[in-house]
N, C-alpha and C positions, 0 to 999 in steps of 0.2 A: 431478194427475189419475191415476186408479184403471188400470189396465187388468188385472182378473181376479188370475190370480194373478204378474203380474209383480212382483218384488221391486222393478224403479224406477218410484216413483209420481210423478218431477217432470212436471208438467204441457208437453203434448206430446210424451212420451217415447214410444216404438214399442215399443218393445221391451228393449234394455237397452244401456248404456254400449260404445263400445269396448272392447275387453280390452286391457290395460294390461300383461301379460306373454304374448306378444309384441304391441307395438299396432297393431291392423289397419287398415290403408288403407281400407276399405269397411266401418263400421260396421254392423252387422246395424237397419236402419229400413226404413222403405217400405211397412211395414203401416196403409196408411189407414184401413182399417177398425174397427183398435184404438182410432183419436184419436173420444172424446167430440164434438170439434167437428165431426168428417164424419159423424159420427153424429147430430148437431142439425141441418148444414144438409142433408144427405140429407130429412131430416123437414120442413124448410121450405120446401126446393122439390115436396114432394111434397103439401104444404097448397097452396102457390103455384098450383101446376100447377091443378087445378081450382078455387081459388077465384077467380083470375082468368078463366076460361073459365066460370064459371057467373054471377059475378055483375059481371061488366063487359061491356058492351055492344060486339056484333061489330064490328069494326074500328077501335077502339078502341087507339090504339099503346101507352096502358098495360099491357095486355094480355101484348103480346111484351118488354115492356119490366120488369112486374117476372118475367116467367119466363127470362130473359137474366140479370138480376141473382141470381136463386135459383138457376139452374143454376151461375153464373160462382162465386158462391161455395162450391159445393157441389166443383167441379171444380176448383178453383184448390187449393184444400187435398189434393185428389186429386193434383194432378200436382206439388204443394208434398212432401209427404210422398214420393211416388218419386223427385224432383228429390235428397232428401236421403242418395241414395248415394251419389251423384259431387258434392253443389253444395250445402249450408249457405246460401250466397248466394242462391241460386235458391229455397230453400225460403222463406226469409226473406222474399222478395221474392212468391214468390206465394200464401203468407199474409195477407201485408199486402193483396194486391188480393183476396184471398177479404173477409179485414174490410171491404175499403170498395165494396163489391160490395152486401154485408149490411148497409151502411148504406145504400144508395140503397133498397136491396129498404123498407127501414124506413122511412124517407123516402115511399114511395109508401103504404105502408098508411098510413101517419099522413095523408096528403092525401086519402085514399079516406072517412075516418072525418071527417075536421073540412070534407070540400068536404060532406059528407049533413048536416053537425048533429049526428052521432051521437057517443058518449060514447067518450071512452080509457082505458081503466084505468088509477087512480091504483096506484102502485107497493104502496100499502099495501090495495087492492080485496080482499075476500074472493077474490073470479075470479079475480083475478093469484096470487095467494099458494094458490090451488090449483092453478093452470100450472106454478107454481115446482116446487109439491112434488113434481106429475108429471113434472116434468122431470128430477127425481132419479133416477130409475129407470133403471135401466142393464142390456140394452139399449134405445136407446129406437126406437120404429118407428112409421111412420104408424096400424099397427093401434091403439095406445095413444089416438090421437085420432081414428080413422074415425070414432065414433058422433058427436063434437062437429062434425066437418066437413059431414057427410052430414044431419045435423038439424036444426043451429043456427040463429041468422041468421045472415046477410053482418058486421053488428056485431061477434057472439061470435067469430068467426070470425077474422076482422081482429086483432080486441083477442089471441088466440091465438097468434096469428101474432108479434106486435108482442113479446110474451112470450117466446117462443123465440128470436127474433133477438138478445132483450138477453139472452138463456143463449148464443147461440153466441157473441156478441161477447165474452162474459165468456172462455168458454173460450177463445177465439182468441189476447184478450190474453194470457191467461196462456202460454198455448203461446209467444208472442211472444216474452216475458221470458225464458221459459226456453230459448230458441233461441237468442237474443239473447249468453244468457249464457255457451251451448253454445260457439256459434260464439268468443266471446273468450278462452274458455278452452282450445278446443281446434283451433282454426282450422279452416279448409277444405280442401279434399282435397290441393292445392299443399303446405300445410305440411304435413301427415299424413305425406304421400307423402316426402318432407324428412328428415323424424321415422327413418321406417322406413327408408330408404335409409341414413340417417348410423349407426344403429345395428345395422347390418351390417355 
């Protein structure tokens, strides 16, 4: 994963490595706003938000329920990414509940499209493989999709949706593995903390 002109591109990366001469207890990360994937589910809860309040019927618990899922993942990576000054573990942990946050969120639009009869996009759809391309685009913001939300049907809209969610879960993964790998290789703030004390 890209972030501008930072020299480390591994995916999930904030900003850049511990320094390794002297190595510091508080890694410089916590820039949520750099990660790709807060940058997709920001976008999702922000389709969420009014696609559910426009085309599901008042009182309706789906309703609160996929904008809890959209928010949860969107926030979970929020407080995942600040968690990762002091807690590795913690970021780890609330990643993973962003990811499966952004599955239920998926899970609901897939029920929304097969309970009407209406069509999902196959992966290989002209319409998907033009979500994809716009998904590339870095930054990405609700502006990039106001005109499709505001005009579309509830269908196009959904199948949209359905699109980005399988871009954040991609990024998420990957952020995972590279966490994942972070954390084994360099442990958590206990050992850091270990590190820099013994080499004094």
């Amino acid at each position: 994963m890209s972030h501008g002109s930072n020299k480390d591109s591994s995916p999930g990366s904030h900003s850049s490595h511990p320094s390794q001469e002297p190595e510091r207890v508080l890694p410089p990360r916590g820039n949520y706003r750099t990660l790709l994937s807060f940058q997709k589910a920001e976008l999702i809860y922000d389709i969420t938000f009014r696609f559910a309040h426009k085309y599901l019927s008042r009182g309706d618990r789906t309703i609160d329920q996929m904008i809890q899922s959209a928010r949860s993942g969107k926030k979970n990576i929020l407080e995942g990414s600040k968690a990762a000054l002091t807690s590795k573990e913690t970021e780890i942990k609330l990643t993973n509940v962003a990811r499966a946050s952004l599955e239920e969120l998926l899970d609901d639009y897939h029920d929304f499209l097969r309970a009407r009869d209406l069509p999902i996009w196959p992966k290989d759809a002209k319409e998907a493989q033009y979500i994809r391309r716009l998904g590339r685009k870095t930054p990405t913001t609700y502006e990039d999709y106001r005109e499709f939300v505001e005009t579309r049907p509830p269908a196009v809209i959904a199948n949209i949706a359905v699109c980005l969610i399988h871009q954040a879960n991609y990024l998420i993964d990957q952020q995972l593995r590279w966490l994942e790998k972070d954390f084994l290789a360099q442990g958590g703030l206990r050992e850091r903390m270990t590190r820099v004390r013994l080499s004094h």
